[in-house]
C-alpha positions in Angstrom: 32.8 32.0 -35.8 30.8 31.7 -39.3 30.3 27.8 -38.1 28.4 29.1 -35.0 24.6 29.3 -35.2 23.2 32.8 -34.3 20.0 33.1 -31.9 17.5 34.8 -32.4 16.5 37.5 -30.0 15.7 36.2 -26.8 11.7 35.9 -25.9 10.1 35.4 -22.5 9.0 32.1 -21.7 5.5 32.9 -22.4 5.5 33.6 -25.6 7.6 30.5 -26.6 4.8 28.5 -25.5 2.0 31.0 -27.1 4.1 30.5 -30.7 4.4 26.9 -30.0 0.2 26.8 -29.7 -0.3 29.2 -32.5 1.9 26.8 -35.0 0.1 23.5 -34.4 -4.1 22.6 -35.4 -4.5 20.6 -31.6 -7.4 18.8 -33.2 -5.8 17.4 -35.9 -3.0 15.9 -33.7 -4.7 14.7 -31.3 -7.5 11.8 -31.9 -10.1 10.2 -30.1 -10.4 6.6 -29.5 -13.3 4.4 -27.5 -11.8 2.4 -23.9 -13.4 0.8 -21.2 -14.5 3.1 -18.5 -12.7 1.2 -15.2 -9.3 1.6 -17.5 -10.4 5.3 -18.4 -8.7 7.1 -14.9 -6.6 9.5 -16.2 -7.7 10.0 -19.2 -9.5 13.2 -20.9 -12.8 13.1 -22.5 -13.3 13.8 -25.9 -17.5 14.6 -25.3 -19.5 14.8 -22.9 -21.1 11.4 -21.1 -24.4 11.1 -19.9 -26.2 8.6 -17.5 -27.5 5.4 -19.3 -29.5 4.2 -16.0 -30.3 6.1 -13.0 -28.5 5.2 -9.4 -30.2 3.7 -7.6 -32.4 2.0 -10.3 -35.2 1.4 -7.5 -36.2 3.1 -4.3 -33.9 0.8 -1.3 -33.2 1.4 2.7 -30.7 3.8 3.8 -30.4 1.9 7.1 -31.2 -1.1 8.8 -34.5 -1.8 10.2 -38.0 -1.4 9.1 -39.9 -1.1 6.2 -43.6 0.9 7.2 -46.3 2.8 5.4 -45.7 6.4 6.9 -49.3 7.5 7.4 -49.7 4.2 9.3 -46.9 5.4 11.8 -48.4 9.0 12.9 -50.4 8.0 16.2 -46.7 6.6 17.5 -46.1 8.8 20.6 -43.4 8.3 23.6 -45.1 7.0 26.2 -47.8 5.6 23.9 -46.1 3.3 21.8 -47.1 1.7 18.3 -47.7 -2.1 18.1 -47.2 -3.5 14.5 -47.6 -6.8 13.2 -44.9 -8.5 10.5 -46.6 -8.6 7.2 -49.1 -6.4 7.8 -47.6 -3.0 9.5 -44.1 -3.7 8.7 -41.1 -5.8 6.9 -37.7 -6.1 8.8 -35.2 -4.6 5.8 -31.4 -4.0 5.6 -29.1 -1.1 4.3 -29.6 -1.5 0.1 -32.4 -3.8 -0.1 -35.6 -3.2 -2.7 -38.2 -1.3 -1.1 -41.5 -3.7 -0.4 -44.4 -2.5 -2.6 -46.7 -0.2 -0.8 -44.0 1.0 1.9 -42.5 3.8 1.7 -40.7 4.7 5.2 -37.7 3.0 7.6 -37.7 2.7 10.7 -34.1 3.0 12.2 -33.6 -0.4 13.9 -32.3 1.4 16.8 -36.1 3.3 17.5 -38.1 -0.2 17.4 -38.3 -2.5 20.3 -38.7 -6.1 19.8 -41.9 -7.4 21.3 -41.7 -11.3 19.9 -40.6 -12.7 16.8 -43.7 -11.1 14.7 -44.3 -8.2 17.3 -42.6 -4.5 17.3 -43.1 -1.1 19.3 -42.1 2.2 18.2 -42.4 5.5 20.2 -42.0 8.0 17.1 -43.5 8.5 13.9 -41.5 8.5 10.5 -42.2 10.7 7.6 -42.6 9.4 3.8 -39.4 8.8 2.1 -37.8 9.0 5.4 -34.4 6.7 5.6 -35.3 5.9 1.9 -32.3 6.1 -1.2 -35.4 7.1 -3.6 -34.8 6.2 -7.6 -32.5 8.2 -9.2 -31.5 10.1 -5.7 -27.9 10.0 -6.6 -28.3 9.6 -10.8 -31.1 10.2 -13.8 -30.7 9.1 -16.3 -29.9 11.0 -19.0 -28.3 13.4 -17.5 -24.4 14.8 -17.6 -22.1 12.8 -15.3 -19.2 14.5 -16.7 -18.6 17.2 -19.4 -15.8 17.1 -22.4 -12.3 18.2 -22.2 -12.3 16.6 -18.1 -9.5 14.4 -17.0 -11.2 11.5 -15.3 -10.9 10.8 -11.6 -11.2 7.8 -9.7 -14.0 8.7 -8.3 -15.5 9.7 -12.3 -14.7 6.4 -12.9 -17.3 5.3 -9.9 -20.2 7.1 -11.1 -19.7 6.8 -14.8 -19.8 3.1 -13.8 -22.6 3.6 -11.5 -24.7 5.3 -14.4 -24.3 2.6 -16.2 -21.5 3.6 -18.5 -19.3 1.0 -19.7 -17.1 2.7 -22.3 -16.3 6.1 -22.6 -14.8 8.3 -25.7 -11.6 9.8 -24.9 -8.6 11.8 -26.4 -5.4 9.9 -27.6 -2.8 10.9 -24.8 -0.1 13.2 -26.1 2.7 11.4 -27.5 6.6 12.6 -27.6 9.8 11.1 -29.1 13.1 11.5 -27.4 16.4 11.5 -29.6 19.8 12.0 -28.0 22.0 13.4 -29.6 26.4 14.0 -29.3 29.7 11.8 -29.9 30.4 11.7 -26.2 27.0 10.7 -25.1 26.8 7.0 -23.8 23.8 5.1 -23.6 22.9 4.4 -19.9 21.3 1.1 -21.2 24.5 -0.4 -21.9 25.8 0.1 -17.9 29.0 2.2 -19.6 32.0 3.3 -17.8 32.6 6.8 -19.1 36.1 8.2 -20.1 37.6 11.4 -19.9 34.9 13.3 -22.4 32.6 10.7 -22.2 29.0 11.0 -20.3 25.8 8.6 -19.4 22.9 9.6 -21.3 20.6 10.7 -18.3 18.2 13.5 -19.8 15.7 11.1 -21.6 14.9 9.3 -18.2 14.1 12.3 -16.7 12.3 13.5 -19.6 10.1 10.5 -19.7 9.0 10.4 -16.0 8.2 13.9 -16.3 6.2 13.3 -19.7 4.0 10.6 -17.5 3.4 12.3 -15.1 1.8 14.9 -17.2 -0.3 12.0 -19.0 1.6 11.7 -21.9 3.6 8.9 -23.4 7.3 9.1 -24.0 9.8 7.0 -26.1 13.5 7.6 -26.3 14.7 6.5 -29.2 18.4 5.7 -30.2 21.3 8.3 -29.5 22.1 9.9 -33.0 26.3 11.4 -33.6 26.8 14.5 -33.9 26.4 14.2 -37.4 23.3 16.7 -39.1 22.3 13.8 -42.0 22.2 11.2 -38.4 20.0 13.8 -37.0 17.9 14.6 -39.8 17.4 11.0 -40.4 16.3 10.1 -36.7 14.1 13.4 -36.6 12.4 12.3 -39.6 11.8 8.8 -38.7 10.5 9.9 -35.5 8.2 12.5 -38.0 6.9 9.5 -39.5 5.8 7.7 -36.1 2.7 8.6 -34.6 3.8 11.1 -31.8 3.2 14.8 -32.2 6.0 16.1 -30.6 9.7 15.6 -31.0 12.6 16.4 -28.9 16.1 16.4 -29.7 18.4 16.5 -26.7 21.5 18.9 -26.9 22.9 21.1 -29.6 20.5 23.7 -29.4 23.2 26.0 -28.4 25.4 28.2 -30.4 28.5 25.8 -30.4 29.8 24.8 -34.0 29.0 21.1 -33.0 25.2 22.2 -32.4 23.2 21.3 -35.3 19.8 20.8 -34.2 18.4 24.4 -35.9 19.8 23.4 -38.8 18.1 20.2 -38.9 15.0 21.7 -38.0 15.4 24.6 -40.6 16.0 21.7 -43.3 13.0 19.5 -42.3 10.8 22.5 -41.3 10.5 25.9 -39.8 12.3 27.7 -36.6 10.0 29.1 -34.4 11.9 30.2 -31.7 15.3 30.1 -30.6 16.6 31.2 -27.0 14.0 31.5 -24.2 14.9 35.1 -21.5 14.9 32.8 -18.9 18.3 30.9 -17.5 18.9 28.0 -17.2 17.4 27.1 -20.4 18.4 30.1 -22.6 19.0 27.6 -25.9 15.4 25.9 -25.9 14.8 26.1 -29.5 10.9 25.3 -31.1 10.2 24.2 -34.4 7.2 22.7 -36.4 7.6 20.3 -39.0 4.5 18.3 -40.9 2.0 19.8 -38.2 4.2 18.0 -35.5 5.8 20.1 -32.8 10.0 19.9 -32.2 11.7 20.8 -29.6 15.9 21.3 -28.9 16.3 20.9 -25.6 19.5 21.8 -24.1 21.8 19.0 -23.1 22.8 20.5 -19.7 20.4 19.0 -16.8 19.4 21.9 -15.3 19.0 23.7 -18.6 17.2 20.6 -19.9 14.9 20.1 -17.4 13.8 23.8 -17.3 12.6 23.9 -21.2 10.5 20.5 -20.3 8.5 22.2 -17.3 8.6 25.9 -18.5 8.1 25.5 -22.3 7.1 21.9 -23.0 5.0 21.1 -20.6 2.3 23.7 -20.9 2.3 23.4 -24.5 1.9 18.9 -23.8 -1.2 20.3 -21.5 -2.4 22.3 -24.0 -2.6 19.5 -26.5 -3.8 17.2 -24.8 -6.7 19.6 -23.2 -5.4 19.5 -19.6 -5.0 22.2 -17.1 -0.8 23.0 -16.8 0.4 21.7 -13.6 0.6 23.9 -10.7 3.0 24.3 -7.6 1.8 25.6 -4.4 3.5 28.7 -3.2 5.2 29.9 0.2 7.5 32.4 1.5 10.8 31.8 2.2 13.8 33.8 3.6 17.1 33.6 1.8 20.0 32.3 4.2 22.5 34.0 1.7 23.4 36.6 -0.8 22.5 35.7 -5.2 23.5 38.2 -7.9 22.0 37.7 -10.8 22.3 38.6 -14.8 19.8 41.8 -15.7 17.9 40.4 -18.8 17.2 37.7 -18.1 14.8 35.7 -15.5 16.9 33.3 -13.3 15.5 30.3 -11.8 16.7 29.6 -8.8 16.5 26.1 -7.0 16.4 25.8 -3.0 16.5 23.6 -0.1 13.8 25.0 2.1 13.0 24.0 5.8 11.5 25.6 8.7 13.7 27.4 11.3 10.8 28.7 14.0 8.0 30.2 12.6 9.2 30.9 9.3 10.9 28.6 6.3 14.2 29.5 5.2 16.0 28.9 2.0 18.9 28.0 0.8 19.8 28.8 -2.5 21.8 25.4 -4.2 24.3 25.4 -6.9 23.5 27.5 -10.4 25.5 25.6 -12.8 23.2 24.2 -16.0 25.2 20.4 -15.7 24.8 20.5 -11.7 22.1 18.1 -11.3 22.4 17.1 -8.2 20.7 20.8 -7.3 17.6 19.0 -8.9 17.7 15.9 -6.5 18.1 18.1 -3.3 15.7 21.2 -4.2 12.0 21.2 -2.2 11.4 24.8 -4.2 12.7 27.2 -7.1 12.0 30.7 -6.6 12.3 33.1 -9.9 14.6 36.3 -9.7 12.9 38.8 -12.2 14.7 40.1 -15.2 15.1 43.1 -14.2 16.6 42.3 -11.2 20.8 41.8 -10.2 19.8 39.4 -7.7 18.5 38.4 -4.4 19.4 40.1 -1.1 20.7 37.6 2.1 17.5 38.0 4.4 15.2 39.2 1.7 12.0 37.2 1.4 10.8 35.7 -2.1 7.8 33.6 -2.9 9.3 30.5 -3.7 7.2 27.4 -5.7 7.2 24.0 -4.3 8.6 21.2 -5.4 7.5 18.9 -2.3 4.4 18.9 -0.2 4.2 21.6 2.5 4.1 19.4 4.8 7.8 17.6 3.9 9.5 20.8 5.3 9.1 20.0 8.6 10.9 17.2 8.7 13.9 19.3 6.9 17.1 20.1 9.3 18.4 23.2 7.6 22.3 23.4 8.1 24.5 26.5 6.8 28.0 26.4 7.7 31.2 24.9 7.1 30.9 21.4 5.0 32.5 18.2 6.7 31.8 14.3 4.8 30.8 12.9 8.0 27.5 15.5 7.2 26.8 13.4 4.2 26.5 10.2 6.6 24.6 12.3 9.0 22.2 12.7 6.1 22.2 9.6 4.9 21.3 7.7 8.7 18.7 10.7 8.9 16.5 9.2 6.3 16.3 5.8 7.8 14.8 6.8 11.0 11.0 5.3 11.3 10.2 9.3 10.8 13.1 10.4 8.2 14.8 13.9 8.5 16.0 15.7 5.6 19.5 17.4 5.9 19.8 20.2 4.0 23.3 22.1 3.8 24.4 25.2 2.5 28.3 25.1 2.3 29.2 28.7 2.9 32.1 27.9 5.6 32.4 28.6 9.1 31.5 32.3 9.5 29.2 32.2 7.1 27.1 29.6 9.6 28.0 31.7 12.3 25.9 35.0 10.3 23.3 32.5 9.7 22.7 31.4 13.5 22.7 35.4 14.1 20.2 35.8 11.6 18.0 32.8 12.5 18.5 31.7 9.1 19.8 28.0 10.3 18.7 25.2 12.9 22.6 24.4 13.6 26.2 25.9 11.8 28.9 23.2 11.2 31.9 25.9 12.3 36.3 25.0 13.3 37.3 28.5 13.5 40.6 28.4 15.4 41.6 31.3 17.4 45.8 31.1 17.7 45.6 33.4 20.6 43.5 31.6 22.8 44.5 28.2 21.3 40.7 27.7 21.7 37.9 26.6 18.8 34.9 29.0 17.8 33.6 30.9 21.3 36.2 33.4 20.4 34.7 34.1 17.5 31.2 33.4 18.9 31.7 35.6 21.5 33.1 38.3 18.8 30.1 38.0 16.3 27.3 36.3 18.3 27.4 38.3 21.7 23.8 37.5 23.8 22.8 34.8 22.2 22.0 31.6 24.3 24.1 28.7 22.6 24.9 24.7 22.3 28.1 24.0 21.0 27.9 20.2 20.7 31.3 18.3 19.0 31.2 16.5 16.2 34.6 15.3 15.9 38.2 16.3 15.7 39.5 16.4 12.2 42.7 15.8 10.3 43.6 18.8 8.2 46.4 19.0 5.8 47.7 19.2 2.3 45.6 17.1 -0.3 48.4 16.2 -2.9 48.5 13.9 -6.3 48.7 9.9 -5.3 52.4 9.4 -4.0 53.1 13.0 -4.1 54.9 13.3 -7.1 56.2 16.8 -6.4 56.9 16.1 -3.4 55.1 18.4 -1.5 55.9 18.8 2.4 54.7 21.6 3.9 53.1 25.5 3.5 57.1 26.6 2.4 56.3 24.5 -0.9 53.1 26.5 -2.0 55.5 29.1 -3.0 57.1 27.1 -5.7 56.8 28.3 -9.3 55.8 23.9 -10.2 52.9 24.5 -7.6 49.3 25.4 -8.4 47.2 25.4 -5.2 43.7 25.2 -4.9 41.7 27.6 -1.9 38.9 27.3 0.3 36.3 30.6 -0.2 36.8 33.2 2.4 35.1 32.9 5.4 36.1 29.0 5.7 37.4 27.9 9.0 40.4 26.2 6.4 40.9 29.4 4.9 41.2 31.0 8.3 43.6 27.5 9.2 46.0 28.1 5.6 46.2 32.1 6.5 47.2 31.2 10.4 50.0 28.5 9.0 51.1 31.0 6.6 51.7 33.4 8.5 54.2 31.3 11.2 56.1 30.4 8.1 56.5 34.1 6.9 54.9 33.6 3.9 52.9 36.2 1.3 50.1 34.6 0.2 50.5 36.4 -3.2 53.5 34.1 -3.7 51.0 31.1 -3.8 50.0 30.3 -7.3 46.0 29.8 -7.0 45.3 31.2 -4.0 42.7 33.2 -5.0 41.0 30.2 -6.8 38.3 29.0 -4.6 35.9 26.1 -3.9 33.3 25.6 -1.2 34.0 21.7 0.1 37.2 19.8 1.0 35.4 16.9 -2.1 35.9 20.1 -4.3 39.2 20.7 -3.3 39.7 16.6 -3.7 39.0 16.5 -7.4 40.9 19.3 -8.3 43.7 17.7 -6.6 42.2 14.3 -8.7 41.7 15.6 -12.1 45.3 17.8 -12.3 43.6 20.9 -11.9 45.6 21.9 -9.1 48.6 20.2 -7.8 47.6 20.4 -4.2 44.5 22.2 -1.6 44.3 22.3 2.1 41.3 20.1 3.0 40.7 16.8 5.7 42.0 13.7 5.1 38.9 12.1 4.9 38.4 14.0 1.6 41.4 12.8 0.4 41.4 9.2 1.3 37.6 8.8 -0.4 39.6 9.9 -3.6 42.8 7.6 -3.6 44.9 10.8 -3.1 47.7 11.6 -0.7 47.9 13.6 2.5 50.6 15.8 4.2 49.3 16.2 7.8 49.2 20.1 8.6 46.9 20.8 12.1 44.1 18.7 14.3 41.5 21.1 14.6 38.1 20.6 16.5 34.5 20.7 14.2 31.5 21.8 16.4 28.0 21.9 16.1 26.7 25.7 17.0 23.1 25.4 17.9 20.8 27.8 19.2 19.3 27.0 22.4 15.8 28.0 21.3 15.9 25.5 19.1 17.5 22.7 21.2 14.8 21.3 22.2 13.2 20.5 18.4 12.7 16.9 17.6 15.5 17.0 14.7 17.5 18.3 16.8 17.2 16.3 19.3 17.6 13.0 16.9 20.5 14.3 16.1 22.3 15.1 19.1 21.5 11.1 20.2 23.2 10.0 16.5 25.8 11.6 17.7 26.2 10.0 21.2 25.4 6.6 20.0 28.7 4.5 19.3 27.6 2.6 16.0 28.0 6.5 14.4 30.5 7.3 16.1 32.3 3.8 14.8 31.0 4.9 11.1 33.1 8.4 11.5 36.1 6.8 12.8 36.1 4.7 9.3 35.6 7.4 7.3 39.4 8.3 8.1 41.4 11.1 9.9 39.0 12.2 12.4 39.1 11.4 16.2 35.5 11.1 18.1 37.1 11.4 21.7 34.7 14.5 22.1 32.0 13.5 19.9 28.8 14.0 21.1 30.2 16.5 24.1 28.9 19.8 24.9 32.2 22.1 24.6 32.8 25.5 27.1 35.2 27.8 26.3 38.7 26.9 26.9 38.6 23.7 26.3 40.8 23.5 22.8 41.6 20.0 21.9 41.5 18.8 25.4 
């Protein structure tokens, strides 16, 4: 334990970032430098920029027609038109052109009638200056186009250009160094094929596109050991470069192999160490030569929380740019969260509209799950003072997408099948793309969902041994009154996932009692929970007997790489699941996977897309690959009764 750092106490987000500004002189770390205004987009100005030349630089025509005197125009009446001679009472003019000297009126050409080629009539009088861009209309000169400290549009860019400004003084864009950091970290550049305790290097890539898209300029430098002289050495090289802010990715924690407060508490000072806030607990800040560092931890999810929450609004700060901003909605929960009190949680979600309203679904929590980064549209917060979120309750969530994008999101909650992820996938090539989004909470918990409205469609196989039927028992149990389409979506092949060859030689439900069997469950409330406790049961045996039962995972892929990786020796799951993996399969049941759909919401375009996916026989030709399914029904609207038939 003496080898283990010890954090400081905990400090909300906040004031991270406040210490982080309070240790660095901004205007000593950031220059200015002189670029051409039509490459200045983007950029911030260092002072302010006034008009060298006014726009327009002479008085010209704001339309097509003709140039008059306006006093000459007043006896025009309808009825009693005006006659006026080329040359003398007027000069035909287009849209831009100069003025002529001693005119100062146009005459739309859509008021003038044509006599002959030097003849015109008009029926109404014009006014001075009327249909006339007069000098400096738009631009004086002189004056402020655009004041200091402003990040530069493309339409700044117009007008500076406009005004005659050709170069523009602007601030040097904030610059940042990232340094990997670990023995087992392999560098994604060399196209590695990692080994057991091995990992592709992932968190500079999505350090840097976030670090452009705030307008600063990344580098990722070389991976360093876990060695503290290797990461001294690469921190203080990166010290001597010309960024003002380096980050160190992983061993910010408090594991003995974290060593990045030490390096920074040899090359500098600590300025904080553990943010309130989880993921993202170990961000650690330091300051060093006037230059900002940063231990970022080496989990993604943690990772990419101390980039937006801490680093970002300090990198805006530098570089004298408003922090970005999320636009805000709210969302209703489709399940239960606890939380941890003391801490904030931030909490990622798939979000789509079910009706009126837009429901959420809360993804994975684990800091190295990122995949819950790739499939989130919002985060909400959970407050530290709070043990969680309520199923149903409504929270403000940020988004991570355009509003707009949640319409196209089909929001599924129920139990989790592969041929889902092809769904998905054939979704987003449509010439207007649905988003699938799933929450895998098994088939009763898609059933509570549909109750609650929380869910455009549940995935559900609940089998009902005495009826011999699949889900309207249990519809008709939990869902009484509710108008319903249960559509198929195929028949599936559960069984026993076991090692490659089965080396144990496992047959049957009987052999999940053995003391050389570790087993691997499905959560409650999963239709293959509900399938392992019916088979069970017919073979007389306690489920206390079977080592693991109460060990749990939410999808048969889950159950798969347990299986896989020697975690558990063997999990009830669908052979599809088992064949993507290489593994083995002992055939148990054929059970029947509907689609529960509410028929309020039938008639919805996503809905609607799907339902023909289903029906079409290319799809149903990709499920039957997959593996252990039969599509015989797929597609079919189901009634009670009808089992497997």
């Amino acid at each position: 334990m003496k080898d283990r750092n010890i954090y400081l106490q905990t400090i909300p987000v906040a004031e991270a970032v406040s210490r982080a500004m309070q240790a660095l002189d901004r205007e000593a770390l950031i220059g200015k430098r002189t670029v051409a205004t039509h490459l200045a987009c983007g950029r911030v100005t260092a002072a302010p920029i006034f008009a060298r030349c006014s726009s327009p630089t002479f008085h010209s025509a704001a339309m097509d027609g003709i140039a008059v005197r306006a006093q000459d125009t007043f006896s025009a009446r309808e009825g009693n038109p005006l006659t006026l001679k080329r040359g003398k009472g007027y000069r035909p003019i287009n849209t831009g052109q100069p003025m002529p000297k001693g005119l100062d009126a146009v005459v739309m050409i859509e008021d003038v009638s044509q006599v002959d080629e030097d003849t015109v009539r008009i029926e109404a009088p014009v006014f001075p200056w009327r249909n006339v861009r007069r000098i400096g209309e738009d631009i004086v000169a002189t004056e402020l186009i655009v004041p200091q400290n402003r990040t530069l549009s493309a339409y700044d860019v117009g007008a500076l250009l406009s005004a005659g400004v050709f170069e523009v003084q602007v601030r040097d864009r904030v610059r940042l160094a990232f340094i990997p950091t670990g023995d087992e970290v392999l560098d994604f550049e060399k196209r590695p094929s990692p080994k057991a305790g091995e990992v592709i290097e992932s968190n500079s890539q999505v350090f840097c596109c976030l670090a452009r898209s705030w307008g600063a300029e990344p580098v990722r430098l070389a991976p360093a050991p876990d060695d503290p002289e290797a990461i001294a050495q690469a921190v203080d090289r990166a010290l001597d470069s010309d960024v003002q802010v380096v980050v160190v990715g992983a061993g910010s924690s408090a594991g003995t192999r974290d060593y990045t407060r030490k390096v920074f508490e040899k090359i500098g000072r600590v300025l904080v160490h553990g943010v309130s806030t989880m993921p993202g607990k170990p961000t650690l800040l330091g300051e060093a030569r006037g230059k900002l560092l940063v231990g970022a931890p080496g989990y993604p999810v943690s990772s990419v929380v101390c980039f937006e929450e801490v680093l970002a609004p300090v990198a805006a700060w530098l570089g004298h740019r408003s922090p970005p901003e999320r636009r805000t909605v709210d969302v209703r929960l489709t399940r239960k969260t606890p939380s941890k009190l003391g801490l904030e949680e931030i909490l990622r979600l798939a979000v789509g509209r079910v009706g009126e309203s837009f429901v959420a679904v809360p993804l994975g929590r684990g800091a190295g799950m990122i995949t819950t980064l790739t499939k989130a549209q919002a985060i909400t917060r959970v407050p530290a003072n709070s043990e969680g979120l309520d199923q149903d309750q409504t929270v403000r969530a940020e988004l991570l997408v355009p509003e707009k994008d949640l319409d196209s999101v089909l929001v599924h909650v129920g139990s989790h099948d592969n041929i889902l992820d092809i769904m998905a996938n054939e979704f987003m090539a449509l010439p207007e793309p649905v988003r699938l989004v799933s929450s895998h909470v098994g088939s009763m918990g898609g059933l509570t969902a549909i109750k609650n409205g929380a869910a455009m469609f549940a995935g559900s196989h609940l089998f009902d041994p005495e009826t011999g039927d699949f889900n309207f028992p249990f519809i008709e149990r939990y869902l009484p009154g509710i108008e319903l389409l249960v559509v198929n979506l195929a028949i599936r092949h559960q069984g026993l996932i076991v090692a490659r060859e089965n080396p144990k030689a496992i047959m049957g439900v009987k052999d999940l009692t053995r003391q050389d069997v570790v087993f691997i469950n499905r959560q409650r409330g999963a239709g293959t929970r509900i399938l392992l406790d019916h088979h069970l049961e017919l073979e007389g045996v306690d489920p206390s007997r079977v080592r693991g039962y109460g060990q749990e995972e939410y999808t048969h892929m889950a159950v798969a790489v347990n299986v896989l990786t020697g975690a558990a020796d063997c999990g009830l799951g669908i052979f599809a699941a088992a064949k993507a993996l290489g593994l083995d399969f002992v055939p148990l049941a054929h059970e029947r996977y509907d689609l529960i759909i509410p028929r309020a919401l039938a008639g919805d375009a996503k809905i609607e897309v799907m339902l023909d996916l289903l029906r079409s026989k290319g799809f149903k030709d990709r499920i039957d690959g997959l593996g252990g399914y039969e599509t015989r029904l797929t597609g079919r609207v189901m009634e009670p009764g009808q089992g497997l038939s």
